[in-house]
C-alpha positions as CSV (number, residue, x, y, z in Angstrom):
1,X,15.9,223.8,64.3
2,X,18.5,221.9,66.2
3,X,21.2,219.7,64.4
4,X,20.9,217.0,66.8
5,X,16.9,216.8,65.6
6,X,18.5,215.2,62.3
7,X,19.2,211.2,61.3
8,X,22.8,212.3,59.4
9,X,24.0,209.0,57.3
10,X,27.1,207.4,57.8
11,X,28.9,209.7,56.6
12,X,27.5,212.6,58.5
13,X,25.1,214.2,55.6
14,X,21.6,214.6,54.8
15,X,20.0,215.7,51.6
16,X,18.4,219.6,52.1
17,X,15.8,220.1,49.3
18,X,15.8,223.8,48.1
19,X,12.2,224.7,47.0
20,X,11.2,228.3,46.7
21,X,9.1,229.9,48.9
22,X,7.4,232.1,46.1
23,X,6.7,229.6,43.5
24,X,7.0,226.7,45.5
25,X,9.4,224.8,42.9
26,X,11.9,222.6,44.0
27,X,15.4,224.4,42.8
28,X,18.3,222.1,44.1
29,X,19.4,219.1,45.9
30,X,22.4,219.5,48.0
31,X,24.3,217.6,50.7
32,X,24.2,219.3,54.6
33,X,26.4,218.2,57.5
34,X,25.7,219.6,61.2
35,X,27.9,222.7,60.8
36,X,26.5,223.4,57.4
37,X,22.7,223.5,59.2
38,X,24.1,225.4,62.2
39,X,25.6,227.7,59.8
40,X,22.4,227.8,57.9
41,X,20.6,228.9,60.9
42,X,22.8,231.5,61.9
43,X,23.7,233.3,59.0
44,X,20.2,233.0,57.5
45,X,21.5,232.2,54.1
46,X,21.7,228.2,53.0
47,X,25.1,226.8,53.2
48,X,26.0,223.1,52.1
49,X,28.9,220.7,52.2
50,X,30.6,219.4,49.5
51,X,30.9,216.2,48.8
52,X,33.4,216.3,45.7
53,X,35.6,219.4,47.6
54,X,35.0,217.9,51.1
55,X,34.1,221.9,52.4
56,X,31.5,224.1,53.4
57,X,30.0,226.0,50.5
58,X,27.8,229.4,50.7
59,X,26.1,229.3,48.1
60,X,26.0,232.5,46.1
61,X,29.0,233.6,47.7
62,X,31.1,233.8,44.3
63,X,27.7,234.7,42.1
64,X,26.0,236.9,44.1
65,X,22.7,234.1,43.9
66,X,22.3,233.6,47.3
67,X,19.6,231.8,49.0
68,X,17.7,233.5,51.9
69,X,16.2,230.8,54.6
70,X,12.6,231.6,55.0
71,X,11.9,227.8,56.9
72,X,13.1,224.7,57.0
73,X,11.6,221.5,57.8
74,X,12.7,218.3,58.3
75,X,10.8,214.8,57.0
76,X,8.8,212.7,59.0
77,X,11.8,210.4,60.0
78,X,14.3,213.0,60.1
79,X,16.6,212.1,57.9
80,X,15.8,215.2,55.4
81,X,15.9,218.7,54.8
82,X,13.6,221.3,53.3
83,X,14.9,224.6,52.9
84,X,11.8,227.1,51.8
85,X,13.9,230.1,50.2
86,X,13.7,233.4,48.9
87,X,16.9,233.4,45.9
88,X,18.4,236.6,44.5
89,X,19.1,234.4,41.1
90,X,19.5,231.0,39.5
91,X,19.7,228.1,41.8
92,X,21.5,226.2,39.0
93,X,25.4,226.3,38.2
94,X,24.2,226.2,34.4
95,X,22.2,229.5,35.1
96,X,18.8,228.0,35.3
97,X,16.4,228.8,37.6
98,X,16.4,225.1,38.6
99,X,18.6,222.5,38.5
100,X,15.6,220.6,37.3
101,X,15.2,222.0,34.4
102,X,16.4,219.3,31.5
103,X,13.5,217.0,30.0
104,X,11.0,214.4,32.1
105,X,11.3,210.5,31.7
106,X,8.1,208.9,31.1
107,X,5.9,211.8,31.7
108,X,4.7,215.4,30.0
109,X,7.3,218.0,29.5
């Protein structure tokens, strides 16, 4: 996975989709930039940017929940990110598994 492989927006982001590899349940949305993904890649363990602190952020690195990168894709026009990933807790600032977690609109619960 190269950075240059991605369509980043305007502002130099693309969404990453966090799904786990064991369950296959999508756990988070976050924001990536190109040193984010390299980061990613190197270290193994997702990192994200920002957008309301306009930084880099390891996620886990204050809780302990880290995410360890098992693959990543990108979508057919490049312009996304699926990280597959094997957590050591909740993917969810509210301590849920998921950030997905709250109730369905229009459909069963």
């Amino acid at each position: 996975m190269r950075a240059d492989e991605i369509k980043w927006n305007d502002q130099g982001l693309a969404p990453a989709i966090v799904q786990s590899s064991a369950s296959k349940r999508v756990l988070m949305l976050a924001w990536m930039n190109r040193e984010s993904l390299e980061l990613t890649v190197r270290t193994g363990q997702t990192v994200f940017f920002s957008r309301s602190r306009q930084e880099l952020w390891h996620k886990g690195a204050s809780s302990g929940n880290v995410q360890v990168v098992d693959r990543i894709e990108i979508d057919c026009d490049s312009d996304a990110i699926l990280l597959q990933v094997t957590e050591a807790g909740p993917a969810c600032h509210n301590g849920t598994e998921s950030c997905f977690d709250t109730a369905t609109l229009g459909g069963a619960e």
